[in-house]
N, C-alpha and C positions, 0 to 999 in steps of 0.2 A: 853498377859496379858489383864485382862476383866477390864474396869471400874470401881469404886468404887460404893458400895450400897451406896446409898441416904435414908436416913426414913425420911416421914414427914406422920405428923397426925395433920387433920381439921376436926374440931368437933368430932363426931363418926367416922368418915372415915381414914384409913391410909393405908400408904403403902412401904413398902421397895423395892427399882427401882435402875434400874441401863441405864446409857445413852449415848449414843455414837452420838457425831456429832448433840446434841437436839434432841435426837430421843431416845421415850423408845425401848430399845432391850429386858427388861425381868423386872417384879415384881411380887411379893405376896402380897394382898391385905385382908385386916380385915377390919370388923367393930367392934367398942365398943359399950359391953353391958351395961358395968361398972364399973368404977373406976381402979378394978382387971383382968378383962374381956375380952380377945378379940375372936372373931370365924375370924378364917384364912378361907376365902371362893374362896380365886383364885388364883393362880400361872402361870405366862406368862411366859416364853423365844420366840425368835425369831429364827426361824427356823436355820438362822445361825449359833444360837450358842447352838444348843442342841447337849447332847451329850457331851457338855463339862465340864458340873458339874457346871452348871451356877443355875441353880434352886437348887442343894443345897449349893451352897451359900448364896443364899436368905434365905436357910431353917436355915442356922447355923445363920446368923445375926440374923435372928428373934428369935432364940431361946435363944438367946445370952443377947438381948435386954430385951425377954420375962424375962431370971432370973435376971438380972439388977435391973426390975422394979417392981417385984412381978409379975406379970401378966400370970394369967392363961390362957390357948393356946384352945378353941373350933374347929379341925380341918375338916371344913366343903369343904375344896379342896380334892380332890382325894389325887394328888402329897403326901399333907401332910400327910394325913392319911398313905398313904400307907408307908411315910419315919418312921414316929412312931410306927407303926405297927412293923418294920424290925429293930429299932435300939433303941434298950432300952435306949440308953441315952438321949436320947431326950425326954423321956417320962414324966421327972420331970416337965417340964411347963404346960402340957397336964390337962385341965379339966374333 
């Protein structure tokens, strides 16, 4: 069983993470453009845990969060793009 995602966002910056033992093992990171607004520009896991469907779990929290709050999704990570690309439901938060 993996860690629980963590979201914390300071000022324009945020990010959904996950941690084992005080150590980040994997996140997706945005910044805010605007109020509505965020560009997803990175996604981590740690080697040992790829593979295991660790990054998209980061992908469904955030997207999860994303229709939560209103907040339109800029996907400027590879990862991301390429999960929006491949799975149409996801695409509703997508700016």
């Amino acid at each position: 069983m993996h860690p629980p995602i963590e979201h914390e966002e300071t000022g324009s910056r945020g990010a959904f993470r996950m941690q084992r033992d005080g150590r980040r093992v994997a996140e997706m990171t945005y910044s805010r453009t605007n109020p509505s607004l965020v560009v997803v520009d990175h996604t981590y896991v740690d080697p040992s845990l790829r593979g295991g469907g660790v990054a998209r779990q980061l992908l469904d929290t955030m997207v999860a969060w994303a229709r939560e709050t209103h907040t339109r999704v800029v996907p400027m990570c590879s990862y991301v793009q390429v999960q929006f690309d491949r799975d149409p439901s996801t695409r509703d938060v997508q700016a």
